[in-house]
N, C-alpha and C positions, 0 to 999 in steps of 0.2 A: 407527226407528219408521216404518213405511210399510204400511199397509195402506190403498189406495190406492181412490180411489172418484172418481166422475163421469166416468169412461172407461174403453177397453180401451185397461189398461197390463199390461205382462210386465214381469217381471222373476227372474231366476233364485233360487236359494233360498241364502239367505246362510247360509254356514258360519259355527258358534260361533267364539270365542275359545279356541285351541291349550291357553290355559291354565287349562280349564276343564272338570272333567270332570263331565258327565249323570250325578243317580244317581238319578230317580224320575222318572217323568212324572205331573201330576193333572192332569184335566181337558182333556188334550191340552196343558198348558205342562208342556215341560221345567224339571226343576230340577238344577241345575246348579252346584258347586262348585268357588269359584276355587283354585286350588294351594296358594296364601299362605294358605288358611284353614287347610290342612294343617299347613301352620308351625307357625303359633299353637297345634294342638294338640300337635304337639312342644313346642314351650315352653314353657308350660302344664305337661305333665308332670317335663319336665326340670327347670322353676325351681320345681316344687311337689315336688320330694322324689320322684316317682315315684308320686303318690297319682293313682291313677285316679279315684277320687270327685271329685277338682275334674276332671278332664279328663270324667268323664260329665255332670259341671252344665254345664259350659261347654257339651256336645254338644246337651241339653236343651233349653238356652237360647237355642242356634241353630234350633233345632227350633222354639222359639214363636215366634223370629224371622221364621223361613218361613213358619207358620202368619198371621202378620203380613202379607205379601208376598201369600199367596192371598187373602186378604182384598179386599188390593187387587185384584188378579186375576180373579178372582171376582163380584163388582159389576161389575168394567168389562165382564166378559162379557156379564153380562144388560143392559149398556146399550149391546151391539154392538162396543165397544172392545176386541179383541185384542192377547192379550201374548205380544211373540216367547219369553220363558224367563225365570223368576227364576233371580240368581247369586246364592251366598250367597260376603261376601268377609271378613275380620278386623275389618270395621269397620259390618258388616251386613248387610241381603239388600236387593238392589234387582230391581224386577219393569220389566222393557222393554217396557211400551206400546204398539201401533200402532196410531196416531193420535191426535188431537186431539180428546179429551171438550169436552163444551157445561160452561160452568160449571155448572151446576145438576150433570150428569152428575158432573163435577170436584170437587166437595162428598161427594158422597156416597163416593165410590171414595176419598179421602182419608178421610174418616171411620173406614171399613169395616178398615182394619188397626189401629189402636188401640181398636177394638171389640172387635178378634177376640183383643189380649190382655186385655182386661178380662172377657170368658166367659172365658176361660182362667182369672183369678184367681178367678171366681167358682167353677169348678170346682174348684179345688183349696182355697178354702176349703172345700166341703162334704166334699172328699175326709180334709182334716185333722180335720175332726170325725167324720168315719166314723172314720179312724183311731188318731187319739189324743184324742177326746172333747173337745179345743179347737178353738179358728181356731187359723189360722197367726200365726205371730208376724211383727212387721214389722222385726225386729230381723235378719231373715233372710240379711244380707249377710256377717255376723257372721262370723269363722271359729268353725267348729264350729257350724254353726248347720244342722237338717236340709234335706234335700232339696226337702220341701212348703216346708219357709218360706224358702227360696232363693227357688225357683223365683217363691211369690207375690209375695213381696218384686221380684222383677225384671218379672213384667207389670202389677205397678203403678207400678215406675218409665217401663217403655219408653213406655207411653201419655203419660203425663205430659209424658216428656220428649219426643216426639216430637209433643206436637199442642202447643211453642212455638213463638208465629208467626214462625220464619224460615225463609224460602225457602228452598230446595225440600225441607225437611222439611215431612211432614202440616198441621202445622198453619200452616206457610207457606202451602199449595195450597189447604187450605182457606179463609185471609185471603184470595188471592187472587179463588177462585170467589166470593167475598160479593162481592168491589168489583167483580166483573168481572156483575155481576146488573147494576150502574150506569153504570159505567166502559167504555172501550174492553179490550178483551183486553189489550194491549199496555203502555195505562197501568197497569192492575191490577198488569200485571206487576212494570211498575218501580215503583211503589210497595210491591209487597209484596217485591222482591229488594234495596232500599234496605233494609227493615226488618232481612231475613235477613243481609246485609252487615255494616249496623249490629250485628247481635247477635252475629255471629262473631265481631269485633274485643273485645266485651266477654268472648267466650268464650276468645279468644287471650290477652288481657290477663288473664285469670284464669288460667289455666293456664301461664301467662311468671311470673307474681307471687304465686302459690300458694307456699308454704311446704311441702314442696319442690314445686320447679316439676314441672308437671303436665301432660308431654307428651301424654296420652289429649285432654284438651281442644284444646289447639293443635291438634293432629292435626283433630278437630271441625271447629275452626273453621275450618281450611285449606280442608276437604270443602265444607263451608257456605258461608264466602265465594265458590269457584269454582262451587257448582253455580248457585247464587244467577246471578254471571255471566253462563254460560252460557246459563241459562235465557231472561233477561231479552234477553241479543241474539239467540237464534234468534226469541224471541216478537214483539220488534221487529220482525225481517227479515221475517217472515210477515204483520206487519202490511200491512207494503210492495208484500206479491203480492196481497191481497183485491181482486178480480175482476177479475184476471191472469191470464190463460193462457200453454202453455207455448210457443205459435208469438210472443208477444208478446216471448221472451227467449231464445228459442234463436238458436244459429249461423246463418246460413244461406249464409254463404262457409266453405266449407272446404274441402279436398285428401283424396278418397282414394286407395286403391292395390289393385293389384290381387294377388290372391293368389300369381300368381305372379313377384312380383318379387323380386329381390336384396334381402338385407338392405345392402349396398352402395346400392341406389336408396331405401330405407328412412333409409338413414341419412344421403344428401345430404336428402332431401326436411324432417328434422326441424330441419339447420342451413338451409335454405334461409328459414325461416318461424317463425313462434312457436307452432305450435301441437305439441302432444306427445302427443297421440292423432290414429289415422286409421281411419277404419271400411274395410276389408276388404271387398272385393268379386271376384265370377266373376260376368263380363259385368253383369248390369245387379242381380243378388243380390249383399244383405249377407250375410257368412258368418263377421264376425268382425271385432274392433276390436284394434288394434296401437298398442300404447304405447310414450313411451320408453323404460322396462328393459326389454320384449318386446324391441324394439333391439338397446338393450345386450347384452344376453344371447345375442341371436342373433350379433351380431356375436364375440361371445366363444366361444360353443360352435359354430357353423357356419362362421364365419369372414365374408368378404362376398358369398359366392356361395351363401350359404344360403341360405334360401326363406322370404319372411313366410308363407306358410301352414304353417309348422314353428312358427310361433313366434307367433304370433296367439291370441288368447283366443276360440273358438270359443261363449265364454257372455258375452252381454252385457246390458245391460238396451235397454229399450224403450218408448216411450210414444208417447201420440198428442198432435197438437199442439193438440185442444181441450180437453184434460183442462186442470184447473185448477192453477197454477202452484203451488201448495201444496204437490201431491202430488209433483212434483217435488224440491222440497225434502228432506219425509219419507225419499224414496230414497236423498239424498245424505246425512242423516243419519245413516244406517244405518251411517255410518261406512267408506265403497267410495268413495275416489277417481277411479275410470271413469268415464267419459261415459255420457251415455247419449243413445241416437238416437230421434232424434223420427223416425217412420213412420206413414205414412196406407197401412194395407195393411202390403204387400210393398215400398213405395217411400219411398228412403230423401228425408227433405226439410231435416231440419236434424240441430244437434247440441245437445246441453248439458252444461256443463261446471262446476266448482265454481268454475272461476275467472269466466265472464261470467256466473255467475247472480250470486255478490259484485257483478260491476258493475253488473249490472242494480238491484242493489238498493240500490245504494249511489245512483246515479241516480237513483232514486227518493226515495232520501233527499234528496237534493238539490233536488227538484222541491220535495219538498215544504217545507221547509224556506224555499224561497222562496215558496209560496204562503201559508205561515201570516206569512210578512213582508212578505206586502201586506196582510194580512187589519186589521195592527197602524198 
């Protein structure tokens, strides 16, 4: 998630995930389908006898799924909040973000996809009595049970089940945004990812001790447990950067190299020191950051007489050192282990990296940790 604001920051345009292929764009967000989704409808077919009617509800039912995901989408755009692509995966669609909604914003954009299956069932209940003079039946999960009352039958469960307050399902995010109207962001968190955590474990315990045991829940609760995690420590660590910039935590001892060196001089320089990236330079320009596999590599296909400008990443990211430490963050989120150089202009002045922003934070935890233990 990085859509990046209170300064001029670059940064290149991240490639999707290999295993995931684009099949619609709305709104300018790609949608995008993971592999393993694919699977599943192999499976689906194969363990259902060959019936394509459960392999088209299942396709359906991903379809209100997405329709779910724009929802999301959708809201966050009219509240400025950009989303790099929803993927749809075996275990549902998630829509990626960028940036950090205000809790007020944060309420609503959680809301806004369990809304969007609930018109959905209210569509298809009038569609059932256009067609066959009833409502849908609620019985619709049923084998043999038609298409309308499937379908209704399933966007009255997803809402349901997805506005339970555990984190980082809807209706976690949306417990959150309430405590976070009162609360610090941070504590919301943990508060509402304790909850989500807590609920997994009853969802594990159910699906462990289910008669027969019920891997779809475990599987649930695995998702739940870990995004819960997750969530709660990046929200922490951001806690830690409020009114933090990024000159307050970047490099500012480092080794570069110049383009035209040996990967031989490349490869004493990475055992000489601890550090595993080097920004690339011709005379007094950056033109490119060299990592240890660039190295590697180099040293394997060139030998050590081959040239870091062979072998150098000619696209890197970039920021300025007054932008706000946050945004930095977002970048590294994004899941790209590269550095990225702080620059004023054309002129290189530090670096950051995933390893000294951890310590800057962790430091921070530190600090403060000791100032709430004078407070006591």
């Amino acid at each position: 998630m990085s859509e990046v604001q209170g300064g001029p920051v670059e940064q290149p345009r991240r490639s999707h995930s290999p295993w995931s292929l684009q099949v619609a764009r709305v709104s300018g967000i790609p949608i995008r389908v993971h592999f393993t989704f694919l699977f599943l409808l192999v499976w689906i077919f194969l363990t259902g006898g060959g019936n394509l009617g459960v392999v088209l509800l299942v396709v359906l039912l991903f379809f209100c799924v997405v329709l779910h995901e724009l929802g999301h989408a959708l809201v966050a755009k009219r509240f400025g909040v950009m989303t790099k692509d929803i993927t749809l995966y075996p275990i549902g669609g998630v829509a990626m973000l960028q940036g950090r909604p205000k809790p007020v914003q944060e309420f609503w954009i959680a809301l806004a996809g369990p809304a969007v299956n609930v018109v959905i069932a209210l569509l298809l209940f009038g569609l059932s009595f256009a067609v066959n003079g009833h409502p849908p039946s609620l019985s619709g999960i049923a084998p043999g049970a038609s298409l309308i009352d499937a379908l209704f039958t399933a966007n009255l469960i997803l809402p349901a089940f997805n506005m339970v307050p555990a984190f980082p399902m809807d209706g976690g995010r949306v417990l959150r945004a309430v405590l976070a109207f009162k609360l610090p962001e941070a504590r919301a968190t943990q508060i509402a990812g304790g909850i989500g955590q807590f609920l997994a474990i009853i969802f594990g315990f159910y699906g462990l001790f289910h008669q027969p045991p019920n891997p779809i829940w475990m599987i649930i609760a695995f998702f739940v447990f870990l995004g819960a995690s997750q969530e709660v420590q990046a929200t922490v660590g951001l806690s830690f950067m409020e009114g933090k910039y990024v000159r307050d935590a970047m490099l500012t001892k480092y080794r570069v190299i110049s383009s035209g060196a040996s990967m031989d001089e490349a490869g004493k320089m990475l055992l000489a020191g601890f550090e595993h990236d080097f920004p690339v330079v011709a005379g007094e320009d950056v033109i490119g950051v060299l990592s240890r596999n660039d190295i590697a590599r180099g040293l394997s296909t060139d030998g050590p007489s081959g040239y870091v400008a062979g072998q150098m990443s000619r696209e890197f990211r970039r920021i300025a050192p007054d932008v706000p430490l946050e945004s930095a963050f977002e970048m590294f989120s994004e899941g790209e282990g590269a550095p990225i150089l702080v620059m004023e202009g054309e002129k290189l002045v530090g670096m950051l990296t995933t390893e000294n922003l951890s310590e800057f934070i962790m430091l921070e935890h530190a600090k403060s940790r000791q100032r709430n233990g004078h407070r006591r």
